[in-house]
Backbone as ProteinMPNN parsed JSONL, in Angstrom:
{"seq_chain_A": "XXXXXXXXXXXXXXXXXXXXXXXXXXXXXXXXXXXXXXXXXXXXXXXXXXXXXXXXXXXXXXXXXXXXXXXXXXXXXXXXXXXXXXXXXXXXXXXXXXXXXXXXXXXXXXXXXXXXXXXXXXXXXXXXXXXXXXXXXXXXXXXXXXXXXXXXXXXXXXXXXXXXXXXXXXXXXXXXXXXXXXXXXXXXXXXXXXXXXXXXXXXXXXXXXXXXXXX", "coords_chain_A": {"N_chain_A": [[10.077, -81.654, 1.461], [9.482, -83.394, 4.227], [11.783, -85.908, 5.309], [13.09, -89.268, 6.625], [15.516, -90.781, 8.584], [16.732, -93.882, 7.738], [18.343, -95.975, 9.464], [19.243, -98.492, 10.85], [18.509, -100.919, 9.115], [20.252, -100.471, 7.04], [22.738, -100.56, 8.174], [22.55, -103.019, 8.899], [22.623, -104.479, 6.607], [25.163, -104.403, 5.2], [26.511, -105.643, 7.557], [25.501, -107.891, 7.151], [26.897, -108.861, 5.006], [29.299, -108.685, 5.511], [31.07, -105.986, 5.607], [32.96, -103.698, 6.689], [32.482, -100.769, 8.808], [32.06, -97.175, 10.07], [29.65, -95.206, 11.598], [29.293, -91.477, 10.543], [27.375, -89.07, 12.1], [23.883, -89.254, 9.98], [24.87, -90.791, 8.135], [26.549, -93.679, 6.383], [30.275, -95.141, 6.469], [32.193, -97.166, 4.87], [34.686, -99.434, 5.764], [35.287, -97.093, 7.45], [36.827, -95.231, 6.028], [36.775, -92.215, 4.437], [37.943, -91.199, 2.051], [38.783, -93.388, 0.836], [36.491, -94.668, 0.056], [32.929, -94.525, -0.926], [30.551, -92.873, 0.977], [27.63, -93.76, 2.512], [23.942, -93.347, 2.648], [20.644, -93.606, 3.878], [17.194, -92.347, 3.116], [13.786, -91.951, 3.929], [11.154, -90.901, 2.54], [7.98, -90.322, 3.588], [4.174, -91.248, 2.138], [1.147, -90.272, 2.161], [0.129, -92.568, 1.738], [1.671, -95.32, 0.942], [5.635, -94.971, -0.317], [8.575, -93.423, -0.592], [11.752, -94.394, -0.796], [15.195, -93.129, -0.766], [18.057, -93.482, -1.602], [21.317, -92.362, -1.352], [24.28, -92.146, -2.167], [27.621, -91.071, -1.301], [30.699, -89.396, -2.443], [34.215, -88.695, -1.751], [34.98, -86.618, -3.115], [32.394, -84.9, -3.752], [31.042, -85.588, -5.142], [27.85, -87.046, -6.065], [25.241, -89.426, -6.002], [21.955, -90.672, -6.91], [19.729, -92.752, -5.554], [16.338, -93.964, -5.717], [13.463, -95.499, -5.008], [10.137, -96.562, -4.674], [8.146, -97.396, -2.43], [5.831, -100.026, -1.308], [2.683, -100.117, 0.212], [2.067, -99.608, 4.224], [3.436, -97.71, 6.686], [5.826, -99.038, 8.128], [5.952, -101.447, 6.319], [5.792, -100.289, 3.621], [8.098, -99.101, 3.605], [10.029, -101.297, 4.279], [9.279, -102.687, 1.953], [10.652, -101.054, 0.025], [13.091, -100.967, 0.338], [13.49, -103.958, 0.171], [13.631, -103.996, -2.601], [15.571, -102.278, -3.656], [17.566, -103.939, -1.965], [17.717, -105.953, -4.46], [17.574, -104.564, -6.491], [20.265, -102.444, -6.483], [22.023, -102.407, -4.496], [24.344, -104.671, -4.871], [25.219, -103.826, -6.712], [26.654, -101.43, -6.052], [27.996, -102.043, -3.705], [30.138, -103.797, -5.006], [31.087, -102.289, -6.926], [32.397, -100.095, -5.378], [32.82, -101.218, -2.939], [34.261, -103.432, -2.343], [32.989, -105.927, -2.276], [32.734, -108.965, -3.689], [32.231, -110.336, -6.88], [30.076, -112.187, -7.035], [26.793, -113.633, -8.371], [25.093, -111.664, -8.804], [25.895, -109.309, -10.044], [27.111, -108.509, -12.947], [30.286, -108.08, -14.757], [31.725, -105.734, -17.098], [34.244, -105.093, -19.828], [34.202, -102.441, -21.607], [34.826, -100.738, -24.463], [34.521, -96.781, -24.504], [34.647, -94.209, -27.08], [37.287, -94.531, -27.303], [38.353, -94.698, -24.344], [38.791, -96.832, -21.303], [36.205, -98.65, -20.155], [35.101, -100.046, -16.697], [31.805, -102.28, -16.438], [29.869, -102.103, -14.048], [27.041, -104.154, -13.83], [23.742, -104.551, -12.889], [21.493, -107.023, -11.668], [18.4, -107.543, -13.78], [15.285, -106.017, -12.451], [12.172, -106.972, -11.169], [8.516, -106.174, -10.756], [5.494, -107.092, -10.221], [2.424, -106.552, -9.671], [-0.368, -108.0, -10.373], [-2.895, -110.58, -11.042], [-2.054, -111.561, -13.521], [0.95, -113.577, -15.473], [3.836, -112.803, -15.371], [4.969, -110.261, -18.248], [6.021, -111.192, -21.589], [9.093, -109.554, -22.686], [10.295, -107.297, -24.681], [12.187, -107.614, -27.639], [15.7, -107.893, -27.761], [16.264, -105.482, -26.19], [17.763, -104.574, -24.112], [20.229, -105.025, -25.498], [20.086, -103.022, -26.891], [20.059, -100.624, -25.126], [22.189, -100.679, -23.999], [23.97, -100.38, -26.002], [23.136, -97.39, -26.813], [24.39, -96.521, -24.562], [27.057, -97.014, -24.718], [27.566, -95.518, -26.89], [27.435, -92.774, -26.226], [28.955, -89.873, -25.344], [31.384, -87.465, -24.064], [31.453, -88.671, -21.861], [31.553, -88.719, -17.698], [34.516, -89.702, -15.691], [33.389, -91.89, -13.782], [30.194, -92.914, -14.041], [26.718, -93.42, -14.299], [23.856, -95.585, -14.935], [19.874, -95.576, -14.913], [17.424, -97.426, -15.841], [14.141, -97.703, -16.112], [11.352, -99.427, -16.873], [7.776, -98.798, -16.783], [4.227, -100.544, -16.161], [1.043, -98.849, -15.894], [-2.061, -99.866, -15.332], [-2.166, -99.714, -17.977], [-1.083, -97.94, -18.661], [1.878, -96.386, -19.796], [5.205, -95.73, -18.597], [8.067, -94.523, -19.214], [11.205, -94.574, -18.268], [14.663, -92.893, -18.145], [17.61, -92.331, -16.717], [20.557, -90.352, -16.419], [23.225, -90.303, -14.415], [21.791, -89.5, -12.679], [20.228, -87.363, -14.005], [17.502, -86.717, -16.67], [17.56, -88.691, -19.131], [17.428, -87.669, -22.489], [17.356, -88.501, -24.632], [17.853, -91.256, -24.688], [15.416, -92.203, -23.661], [13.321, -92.022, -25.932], [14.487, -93.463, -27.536], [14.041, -96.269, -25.762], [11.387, -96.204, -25.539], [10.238, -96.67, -28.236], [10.664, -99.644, -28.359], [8.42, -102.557, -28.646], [6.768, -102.207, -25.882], [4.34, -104.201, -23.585], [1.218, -103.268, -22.859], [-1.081, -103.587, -20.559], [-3.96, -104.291, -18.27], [-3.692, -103.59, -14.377], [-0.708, -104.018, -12.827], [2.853, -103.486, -14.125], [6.956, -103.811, -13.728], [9.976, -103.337, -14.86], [13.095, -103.082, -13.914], [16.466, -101.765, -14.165], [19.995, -101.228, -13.122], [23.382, -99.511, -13.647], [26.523, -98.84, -13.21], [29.703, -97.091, -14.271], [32.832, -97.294, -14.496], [35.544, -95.608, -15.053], [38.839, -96.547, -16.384]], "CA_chain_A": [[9.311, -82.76, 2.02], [10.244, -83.966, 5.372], [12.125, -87.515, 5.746], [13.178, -90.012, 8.005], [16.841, -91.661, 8.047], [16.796, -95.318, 7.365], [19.564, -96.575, 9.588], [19.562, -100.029, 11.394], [18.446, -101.534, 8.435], [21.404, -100.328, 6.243], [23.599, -101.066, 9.027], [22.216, -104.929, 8.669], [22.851, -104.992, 5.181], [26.671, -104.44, 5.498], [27.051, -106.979, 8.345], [25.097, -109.354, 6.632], [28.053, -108.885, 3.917], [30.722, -108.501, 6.172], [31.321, -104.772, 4.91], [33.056, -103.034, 8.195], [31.944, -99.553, 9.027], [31.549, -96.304, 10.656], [28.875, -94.059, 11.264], [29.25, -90.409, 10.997], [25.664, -89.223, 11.875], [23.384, -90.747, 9.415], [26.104, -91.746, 7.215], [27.497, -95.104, 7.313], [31.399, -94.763, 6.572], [32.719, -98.404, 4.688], [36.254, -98.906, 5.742], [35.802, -95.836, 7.999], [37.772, -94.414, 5.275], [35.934, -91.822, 3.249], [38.724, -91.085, 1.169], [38.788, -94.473, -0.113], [35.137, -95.562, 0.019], [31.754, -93.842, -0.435], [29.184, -92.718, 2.188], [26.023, -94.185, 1.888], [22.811, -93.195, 3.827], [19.136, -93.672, 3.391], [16.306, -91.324, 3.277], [12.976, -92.632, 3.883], [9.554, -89.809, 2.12], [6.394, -91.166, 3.701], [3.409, -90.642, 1.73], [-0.05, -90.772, 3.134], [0.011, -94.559, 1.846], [3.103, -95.82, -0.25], [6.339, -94.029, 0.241], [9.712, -93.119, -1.811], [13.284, -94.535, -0.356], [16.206, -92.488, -1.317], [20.089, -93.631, -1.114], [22.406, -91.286, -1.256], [26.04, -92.534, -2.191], [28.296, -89.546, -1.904], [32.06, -89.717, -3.147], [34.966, -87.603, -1.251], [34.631, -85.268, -3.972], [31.339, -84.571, -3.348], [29.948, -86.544, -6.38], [26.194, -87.672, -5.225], [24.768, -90.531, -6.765], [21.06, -90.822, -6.122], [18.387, -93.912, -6.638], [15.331, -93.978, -5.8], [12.476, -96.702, -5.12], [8.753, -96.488, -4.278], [7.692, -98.714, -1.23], [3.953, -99.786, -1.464], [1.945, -100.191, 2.041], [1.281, -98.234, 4.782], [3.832, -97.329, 7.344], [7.181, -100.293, 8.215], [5.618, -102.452, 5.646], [6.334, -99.999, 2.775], [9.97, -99.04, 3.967], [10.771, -103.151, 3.76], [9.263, -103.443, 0.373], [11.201, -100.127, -0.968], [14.518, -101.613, 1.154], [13.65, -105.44, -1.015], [13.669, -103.778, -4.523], [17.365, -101.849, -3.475], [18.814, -105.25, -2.036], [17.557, -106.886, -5.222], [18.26, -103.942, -7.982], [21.039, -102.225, -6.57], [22.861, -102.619, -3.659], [25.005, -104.885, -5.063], [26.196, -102.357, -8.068], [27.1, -100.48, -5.314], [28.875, -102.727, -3.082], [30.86, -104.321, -6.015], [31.745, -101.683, -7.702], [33.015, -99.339, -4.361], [33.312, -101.711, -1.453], [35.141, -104.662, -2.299], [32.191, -106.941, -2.057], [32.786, -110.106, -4.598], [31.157, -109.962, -8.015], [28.385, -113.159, -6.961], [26.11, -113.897, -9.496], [23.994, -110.426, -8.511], [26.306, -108.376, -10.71], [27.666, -108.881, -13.848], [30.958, -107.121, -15.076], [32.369, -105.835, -18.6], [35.312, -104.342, -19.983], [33.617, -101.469, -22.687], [35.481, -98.732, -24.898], [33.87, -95.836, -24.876], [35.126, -92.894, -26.893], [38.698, -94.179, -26.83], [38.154, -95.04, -23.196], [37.892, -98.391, -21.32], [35.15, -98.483, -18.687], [34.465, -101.074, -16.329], [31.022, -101.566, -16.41], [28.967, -103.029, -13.489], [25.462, -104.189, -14.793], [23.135, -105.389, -11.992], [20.83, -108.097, -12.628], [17.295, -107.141, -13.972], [14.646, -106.3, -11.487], [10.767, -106.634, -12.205], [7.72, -106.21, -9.879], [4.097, -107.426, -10.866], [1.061, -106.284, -9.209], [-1.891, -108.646, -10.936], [-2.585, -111.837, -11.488], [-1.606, -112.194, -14.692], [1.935, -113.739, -15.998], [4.757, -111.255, -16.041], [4.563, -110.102, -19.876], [6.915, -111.068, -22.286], [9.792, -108.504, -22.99], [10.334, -106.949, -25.92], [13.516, -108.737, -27.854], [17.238, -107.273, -27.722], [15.651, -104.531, -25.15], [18.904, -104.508, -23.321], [21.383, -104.431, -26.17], [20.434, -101.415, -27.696], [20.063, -99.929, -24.31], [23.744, -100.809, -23.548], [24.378, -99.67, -27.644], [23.152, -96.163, -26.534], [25.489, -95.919, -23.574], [28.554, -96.727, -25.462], [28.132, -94.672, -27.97], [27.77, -91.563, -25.594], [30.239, -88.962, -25.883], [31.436, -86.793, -22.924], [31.413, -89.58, -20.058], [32.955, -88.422, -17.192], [35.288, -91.383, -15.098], [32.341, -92.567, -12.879], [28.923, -92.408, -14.718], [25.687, -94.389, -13.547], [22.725, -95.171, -15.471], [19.068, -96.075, -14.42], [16.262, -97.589, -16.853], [12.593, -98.162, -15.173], [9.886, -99.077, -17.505], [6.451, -99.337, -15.824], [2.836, -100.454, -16.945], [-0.265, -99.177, -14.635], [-3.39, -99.924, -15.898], [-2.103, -99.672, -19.412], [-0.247, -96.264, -18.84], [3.669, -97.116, -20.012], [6.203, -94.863, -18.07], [9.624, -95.69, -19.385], [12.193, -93.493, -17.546], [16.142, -92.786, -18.422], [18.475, -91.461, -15.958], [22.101, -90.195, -16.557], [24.116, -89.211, -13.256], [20.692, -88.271, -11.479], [19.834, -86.888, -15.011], [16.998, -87.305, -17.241], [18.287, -89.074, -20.788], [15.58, -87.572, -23.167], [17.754, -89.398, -26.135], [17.873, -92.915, -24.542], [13.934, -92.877, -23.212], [13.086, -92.057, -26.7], [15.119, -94.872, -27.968], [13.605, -96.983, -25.585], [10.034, -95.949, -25.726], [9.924, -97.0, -29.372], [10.482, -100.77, -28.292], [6.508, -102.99, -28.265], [6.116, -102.809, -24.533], [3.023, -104.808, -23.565], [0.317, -102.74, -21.842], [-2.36, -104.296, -19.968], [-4.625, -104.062, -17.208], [-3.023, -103.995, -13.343], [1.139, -103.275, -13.072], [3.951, -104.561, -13.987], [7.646, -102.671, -13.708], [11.368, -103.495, -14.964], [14.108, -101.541, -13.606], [18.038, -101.943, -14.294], [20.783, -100.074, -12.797], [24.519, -99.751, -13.889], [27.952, -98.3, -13.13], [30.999, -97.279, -14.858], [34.243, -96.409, -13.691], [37.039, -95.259, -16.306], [40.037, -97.591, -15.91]], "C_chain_A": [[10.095, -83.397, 3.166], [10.393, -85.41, 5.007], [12.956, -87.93, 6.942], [14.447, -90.882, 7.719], [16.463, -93.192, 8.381], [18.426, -95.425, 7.527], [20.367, -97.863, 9.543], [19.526, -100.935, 10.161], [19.68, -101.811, 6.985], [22.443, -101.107, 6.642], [23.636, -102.955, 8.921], [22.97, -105.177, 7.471], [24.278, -105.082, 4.533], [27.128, -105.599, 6.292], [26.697, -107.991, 7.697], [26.403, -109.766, 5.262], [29.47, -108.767, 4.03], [31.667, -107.361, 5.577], [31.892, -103.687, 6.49], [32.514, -101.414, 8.004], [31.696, -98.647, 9.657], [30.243, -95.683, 10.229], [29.188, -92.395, 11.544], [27.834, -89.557, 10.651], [25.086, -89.921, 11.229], [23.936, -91.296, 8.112], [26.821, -92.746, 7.375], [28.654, -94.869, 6.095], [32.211, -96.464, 5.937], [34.381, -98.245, 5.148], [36.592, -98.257, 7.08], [36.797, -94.925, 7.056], [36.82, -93.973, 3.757], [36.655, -91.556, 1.627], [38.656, -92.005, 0.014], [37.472, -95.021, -0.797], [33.713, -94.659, 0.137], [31.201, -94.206, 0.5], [28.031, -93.422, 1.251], [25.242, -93.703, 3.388], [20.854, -93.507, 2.784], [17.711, -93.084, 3.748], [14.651, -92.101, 3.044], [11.451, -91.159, 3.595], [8.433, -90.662, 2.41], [5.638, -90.46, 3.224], [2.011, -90.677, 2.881], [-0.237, -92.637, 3.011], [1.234, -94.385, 0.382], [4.468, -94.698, 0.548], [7.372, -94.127, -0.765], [10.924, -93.581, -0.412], [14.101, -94.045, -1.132], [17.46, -92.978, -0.68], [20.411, -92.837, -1.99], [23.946, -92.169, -1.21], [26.915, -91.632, -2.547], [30.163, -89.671, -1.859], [32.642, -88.56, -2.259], [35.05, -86.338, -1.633], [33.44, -84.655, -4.242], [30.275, -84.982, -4.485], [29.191, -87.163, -5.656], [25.673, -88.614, -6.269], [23.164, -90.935, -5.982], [20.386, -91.983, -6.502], [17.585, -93.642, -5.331], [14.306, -94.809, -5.74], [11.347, -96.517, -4.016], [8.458, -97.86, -3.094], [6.225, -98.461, -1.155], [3.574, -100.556, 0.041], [1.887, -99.084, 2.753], [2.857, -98.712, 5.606], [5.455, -98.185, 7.077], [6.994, -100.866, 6.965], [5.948, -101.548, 3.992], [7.724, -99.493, 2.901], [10.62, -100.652, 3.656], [10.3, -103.358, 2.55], [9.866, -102.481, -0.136], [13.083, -100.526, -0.814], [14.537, -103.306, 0.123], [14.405, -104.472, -2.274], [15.11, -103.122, -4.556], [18.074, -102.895, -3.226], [18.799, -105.604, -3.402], [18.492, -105.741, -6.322], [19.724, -103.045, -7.542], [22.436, -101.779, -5.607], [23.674, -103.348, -4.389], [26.125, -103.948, -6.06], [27.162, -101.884, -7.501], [28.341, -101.228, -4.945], [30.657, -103.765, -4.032], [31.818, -103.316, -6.602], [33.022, -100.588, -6.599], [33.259, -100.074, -3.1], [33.622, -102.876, -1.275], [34.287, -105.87, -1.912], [32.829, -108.149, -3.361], [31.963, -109.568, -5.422], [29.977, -110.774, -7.141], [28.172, -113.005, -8.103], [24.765, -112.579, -9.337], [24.579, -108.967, -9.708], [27.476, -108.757, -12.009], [28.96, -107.654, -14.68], [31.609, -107.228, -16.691], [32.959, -105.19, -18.734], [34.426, -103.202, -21.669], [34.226, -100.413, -22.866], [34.384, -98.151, -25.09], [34.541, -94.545, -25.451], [36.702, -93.044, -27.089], [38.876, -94.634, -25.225], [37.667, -95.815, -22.626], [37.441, -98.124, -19.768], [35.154, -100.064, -18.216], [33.148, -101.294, -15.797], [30.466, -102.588, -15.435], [27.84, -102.956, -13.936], [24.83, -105.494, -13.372], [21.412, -106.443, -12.76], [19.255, -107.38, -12.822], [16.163, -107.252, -12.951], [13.276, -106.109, -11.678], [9.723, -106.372, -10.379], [6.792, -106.395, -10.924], [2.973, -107.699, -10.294], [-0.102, -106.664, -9.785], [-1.717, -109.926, -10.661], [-2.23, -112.54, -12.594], [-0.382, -112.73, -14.638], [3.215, -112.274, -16.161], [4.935, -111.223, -17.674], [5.584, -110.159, -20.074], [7.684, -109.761, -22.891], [10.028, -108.264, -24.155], [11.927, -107.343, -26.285], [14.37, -107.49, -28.212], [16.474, -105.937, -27.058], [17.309, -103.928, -24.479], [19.999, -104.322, -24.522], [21.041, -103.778, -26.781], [20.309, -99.874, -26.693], [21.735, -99.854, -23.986], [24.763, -100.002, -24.912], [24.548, -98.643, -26.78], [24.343, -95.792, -25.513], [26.822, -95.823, -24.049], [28.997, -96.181, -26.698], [27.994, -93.306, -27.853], [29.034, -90.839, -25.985], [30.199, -88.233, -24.353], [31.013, -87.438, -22.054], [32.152, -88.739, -19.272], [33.494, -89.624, -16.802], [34.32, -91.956, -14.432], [30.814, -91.954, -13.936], [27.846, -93.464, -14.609], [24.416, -93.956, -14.146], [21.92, -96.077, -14.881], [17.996, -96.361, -15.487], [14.996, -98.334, -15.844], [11.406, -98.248, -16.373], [8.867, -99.821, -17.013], [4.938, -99.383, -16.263], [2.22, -100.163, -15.531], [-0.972, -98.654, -15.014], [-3.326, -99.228, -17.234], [-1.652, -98.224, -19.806], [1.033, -96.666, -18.773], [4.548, -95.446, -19.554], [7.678, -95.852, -18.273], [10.551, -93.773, -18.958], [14.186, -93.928, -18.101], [16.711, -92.143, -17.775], [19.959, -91.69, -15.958], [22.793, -89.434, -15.406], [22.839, -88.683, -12.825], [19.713, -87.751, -12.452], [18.705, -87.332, -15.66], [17.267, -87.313, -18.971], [17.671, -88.826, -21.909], [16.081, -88.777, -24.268], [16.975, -90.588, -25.947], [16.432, -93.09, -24.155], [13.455, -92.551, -24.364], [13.439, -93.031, -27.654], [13.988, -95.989, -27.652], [12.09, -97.198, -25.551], [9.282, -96.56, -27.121], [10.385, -98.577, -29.208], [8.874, -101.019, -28.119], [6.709, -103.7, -26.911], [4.847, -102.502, -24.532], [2.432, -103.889, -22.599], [-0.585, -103.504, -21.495], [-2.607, -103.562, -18.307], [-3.389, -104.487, -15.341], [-1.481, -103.196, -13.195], [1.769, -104.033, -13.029], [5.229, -103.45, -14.113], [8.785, -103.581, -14.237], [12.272, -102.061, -14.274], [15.65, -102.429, -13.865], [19.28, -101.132, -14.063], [22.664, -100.267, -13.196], [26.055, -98.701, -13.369], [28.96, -98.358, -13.766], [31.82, -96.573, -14.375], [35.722, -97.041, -15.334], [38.265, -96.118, -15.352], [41.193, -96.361, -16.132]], "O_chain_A": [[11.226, -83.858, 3.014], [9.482, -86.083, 4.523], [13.373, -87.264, 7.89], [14.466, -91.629, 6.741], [15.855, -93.461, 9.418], [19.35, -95.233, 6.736], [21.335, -98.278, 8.907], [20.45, -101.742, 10.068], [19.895, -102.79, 6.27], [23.008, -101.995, 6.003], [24.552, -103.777, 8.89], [23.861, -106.023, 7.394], [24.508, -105.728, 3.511], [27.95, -106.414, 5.875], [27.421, -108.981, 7.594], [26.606, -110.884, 4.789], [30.41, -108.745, 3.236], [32.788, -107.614, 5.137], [31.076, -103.063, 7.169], [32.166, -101.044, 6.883], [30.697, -98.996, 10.286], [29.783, -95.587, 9.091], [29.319, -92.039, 12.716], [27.309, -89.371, 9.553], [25.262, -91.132, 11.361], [23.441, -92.079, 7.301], [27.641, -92.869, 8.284], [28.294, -94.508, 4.975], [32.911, -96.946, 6.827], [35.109, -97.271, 4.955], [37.586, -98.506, 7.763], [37.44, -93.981, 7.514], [36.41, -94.572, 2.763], [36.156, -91.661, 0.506], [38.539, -91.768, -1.188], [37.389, -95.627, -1.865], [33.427, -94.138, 1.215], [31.15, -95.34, 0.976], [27.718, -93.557, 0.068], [25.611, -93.671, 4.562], [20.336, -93.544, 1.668], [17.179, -93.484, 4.784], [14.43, -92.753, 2.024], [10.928, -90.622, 4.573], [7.998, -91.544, 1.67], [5.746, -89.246, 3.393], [1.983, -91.021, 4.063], [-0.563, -93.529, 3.795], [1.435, -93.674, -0.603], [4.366, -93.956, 1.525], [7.175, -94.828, -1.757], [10.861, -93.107, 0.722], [13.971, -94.364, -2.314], [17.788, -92.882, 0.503], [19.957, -92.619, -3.113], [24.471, -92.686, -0.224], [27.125, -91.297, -3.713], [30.626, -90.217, -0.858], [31.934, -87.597, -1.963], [35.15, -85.299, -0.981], [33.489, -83.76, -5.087], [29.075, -84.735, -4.606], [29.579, -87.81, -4.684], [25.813, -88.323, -7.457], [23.081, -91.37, -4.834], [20.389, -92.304, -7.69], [18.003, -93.24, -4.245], [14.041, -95.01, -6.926], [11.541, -96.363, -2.81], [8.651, -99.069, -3.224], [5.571, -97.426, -1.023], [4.214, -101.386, 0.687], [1.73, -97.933, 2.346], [3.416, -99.768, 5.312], [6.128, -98.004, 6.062], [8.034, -100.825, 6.308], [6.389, -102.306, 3.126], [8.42, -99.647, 1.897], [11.541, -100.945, 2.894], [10.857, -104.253, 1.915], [9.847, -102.764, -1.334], [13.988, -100.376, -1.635], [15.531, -103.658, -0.511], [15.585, -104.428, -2.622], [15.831, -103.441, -5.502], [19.087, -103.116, -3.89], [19.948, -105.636, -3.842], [19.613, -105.921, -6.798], [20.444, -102.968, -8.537], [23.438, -101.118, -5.878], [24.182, -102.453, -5.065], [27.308, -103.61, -6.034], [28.297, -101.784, -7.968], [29.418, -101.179, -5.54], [31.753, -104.134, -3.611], [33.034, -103.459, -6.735], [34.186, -100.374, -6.935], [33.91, -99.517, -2.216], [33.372, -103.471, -0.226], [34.809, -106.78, -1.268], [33.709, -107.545, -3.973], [31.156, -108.674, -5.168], [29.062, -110.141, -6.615], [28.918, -112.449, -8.909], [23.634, -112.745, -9.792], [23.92, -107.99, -10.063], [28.58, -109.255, -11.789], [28.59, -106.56, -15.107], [31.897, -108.243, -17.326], [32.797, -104.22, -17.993], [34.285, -103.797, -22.738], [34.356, -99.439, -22.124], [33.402, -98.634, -25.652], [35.008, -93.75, -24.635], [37.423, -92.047, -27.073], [40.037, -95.017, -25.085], [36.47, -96.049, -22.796], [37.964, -97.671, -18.75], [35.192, -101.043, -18.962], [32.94, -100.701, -14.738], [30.491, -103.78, -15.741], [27.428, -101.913, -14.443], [25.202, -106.621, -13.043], [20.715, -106.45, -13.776], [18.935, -106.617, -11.91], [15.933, -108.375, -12.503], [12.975, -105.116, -12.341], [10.188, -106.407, -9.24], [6.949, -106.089, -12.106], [2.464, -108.82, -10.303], [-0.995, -105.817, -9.81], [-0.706, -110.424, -10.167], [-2.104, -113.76, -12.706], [-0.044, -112.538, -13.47], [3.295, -111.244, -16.831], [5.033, -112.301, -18.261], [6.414, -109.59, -19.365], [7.02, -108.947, -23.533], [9.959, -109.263, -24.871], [12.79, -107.384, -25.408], [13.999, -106.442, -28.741], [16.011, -105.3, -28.004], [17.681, -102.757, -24.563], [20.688, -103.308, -24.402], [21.815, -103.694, -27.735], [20.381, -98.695, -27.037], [22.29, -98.78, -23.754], [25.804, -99.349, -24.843], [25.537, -98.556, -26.052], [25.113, -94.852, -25.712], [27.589, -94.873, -23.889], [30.05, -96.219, -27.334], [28.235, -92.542, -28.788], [29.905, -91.196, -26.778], [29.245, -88.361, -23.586], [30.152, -86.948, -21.324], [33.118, -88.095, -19.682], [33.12, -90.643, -17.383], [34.557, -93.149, -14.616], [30.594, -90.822, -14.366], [28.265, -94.582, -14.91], [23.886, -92.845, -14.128], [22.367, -97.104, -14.372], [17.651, -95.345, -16.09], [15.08, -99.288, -15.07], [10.702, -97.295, -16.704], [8.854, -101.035, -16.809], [4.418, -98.355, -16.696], [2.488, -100.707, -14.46], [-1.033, -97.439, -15.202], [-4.137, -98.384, -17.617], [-1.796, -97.586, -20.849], [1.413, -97.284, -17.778], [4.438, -94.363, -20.128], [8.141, -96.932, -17.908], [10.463, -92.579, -19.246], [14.685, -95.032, -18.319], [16.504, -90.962, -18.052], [20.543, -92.728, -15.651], [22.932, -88.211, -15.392], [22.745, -87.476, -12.598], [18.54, -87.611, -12.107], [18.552, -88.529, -15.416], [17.214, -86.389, -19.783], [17.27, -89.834, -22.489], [15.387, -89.719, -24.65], [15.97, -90.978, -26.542], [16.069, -94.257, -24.303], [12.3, -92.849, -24.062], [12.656, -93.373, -28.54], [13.255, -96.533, -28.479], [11.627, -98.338, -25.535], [8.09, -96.864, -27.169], [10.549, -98.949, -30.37], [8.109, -100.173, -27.657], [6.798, -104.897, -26.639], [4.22, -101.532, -24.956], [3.037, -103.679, -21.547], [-0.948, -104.275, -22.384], [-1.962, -102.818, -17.567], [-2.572, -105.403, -15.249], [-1.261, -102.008, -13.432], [1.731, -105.062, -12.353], [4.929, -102.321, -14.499], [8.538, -104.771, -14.041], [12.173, -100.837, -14.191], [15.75, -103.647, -13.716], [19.555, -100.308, -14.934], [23.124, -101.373, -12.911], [25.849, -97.489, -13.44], [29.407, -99.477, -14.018], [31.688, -95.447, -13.895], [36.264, -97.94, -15.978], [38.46, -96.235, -14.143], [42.383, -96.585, -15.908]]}, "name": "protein", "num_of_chains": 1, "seq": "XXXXXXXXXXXXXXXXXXXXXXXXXXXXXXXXXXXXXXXXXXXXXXXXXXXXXXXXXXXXXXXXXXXXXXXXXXXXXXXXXXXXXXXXXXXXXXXXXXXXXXXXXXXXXXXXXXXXXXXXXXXXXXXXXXXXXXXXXXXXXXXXXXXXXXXXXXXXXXXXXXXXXXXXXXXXXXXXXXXXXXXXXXXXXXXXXXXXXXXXXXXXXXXXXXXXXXX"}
C-alpha cells in the first residue's frame, strides 16, 4: 500500500519539546546520535476516506517498534486527528522513555520485577475517543490491574518490550486488541475480553500504550 512521509509535523513536535535533531531522509535523528537515541519517522496510508498513521521507532540494532492510529476525515483533516491521538497516547512513552524528555504528568513510571528482573516501566496515560452523543461509558473495574498482572507475570521478556491495549465499541461490535513487540497477545486479549465492556450504539475506543526497559 503506497504511503506518504509525515515530516514537518514530527519535526514540530520535537521543537515544541525542545528535543534537538537531525534528519537523515525521512528519519528524524534525536541527538543526531543514532547510537544513543532512536529514529523516529512517520508513515501516513490514505484511505479513500479515513486513513492509518504509522510511527516507526527504530533502535541502532535494528529493533522496530511500530504503533499505529486511524485518522478519521478526508484528506489533512484525518492526518491531524491520527497525529492528536499519538501526541495524546504515545509520544510521550516515547520521548520519556528514549529522549530525555521529563516524566510530566503524561507518563507515569514504575520500578516492576519481572522474572527475577527489574524493568522500568513507562505507562502512558489512558487515551479514549467517543464518536456519539452519549456519555463516555463507564469502565469496567480493576481493567488495568490485571492487564499490568498479565505483563508481569510474562516469562521470556527481552530488555526493551512494548505493549499496546485498544478496546473499541462500533455500533455494538467490541474489538479488544493485544499487542506484544508489534505482536498479537492471544493470552492477554483473552484475558481482557472476558472483562463487562459496555456495548452500545455509535463508538467509543480506549487505547493504552507502555514501555519497558530492563535495568
Amino acid at each position: 500500500m503506497h504511503s506518504i512521509p509525515i515530516i514537518e509535523p514530527i519535526q514540530q513536535l520535537f521543537e515544541q519539546h525542545n528535543i534537538p535533531y537531525a534528519m537523515e531522509q525521512d528519519w528524524l535523528v534525536p541527538y543526531q546520535d543514532f547510537t544513543q537515541y532512536p529514529a523516529i519517522r512517520a508513515l501516513w496510508f490514505p484511505y479513500t476516506v479515513n486513513g492509518c498513521l504509522q510511527i516507526e521507532v527504530l533502535h541502532h540494532d535494528s529493533e522496530l517498534m511500530i504503533e499505529c492510529f486511524a485518522g478519521v476525515g478526508e484528506d489533512n483533516d484525518a492526518i491531524t486527528d491520527a497525529l492528536q491521538i499519538f501526541c495524546l497516547n504515545s509520544f510521550h512513552v516515547f520521548a520519556v522513555a528514549f529522549w530525555d524528555l521529563p516524566q510530566g504528568d503524561q507518563v507515569t513510571i514504575e520500578q516492576w520485577e519481572i522474572q527475577g528482573v527489574t524493568y522500568q516501566a513507562y505507562l502512558g496515560a489512558m487515551g479514549t475517543r467517543l464518536m456519539s452523543n452519549d456519555e463516555f461509558p463507564a469502565l469496567p473495574e480493576n481493567w488495568f490491574d490485571s492487564f499490568s498482572s498479565e505483563i508481569q507475570n510474562e516469562s521470556n521478556l527481552d530488555t526493551l518490550a512494548w505493549f499496546r491495549l485498544f478496546i473499541g465499541n462500533n455500533q455494538g461490535d467490541l474489538t479488544v486488541e493485544v499487542l506484544r513487540n508489534n505482536d498479537v497477545c492471544e493470552e492477554m486479549q483473552k484475558v481482557m475480553r472476558e472483562f463487562d465492556w459496555i456495548t452500545l450504539d455509535g463508538y467509543y475506543s480506549i487505547r493504552h500504550f507502555m514501555i519497558l526497559k530492563a535495568q
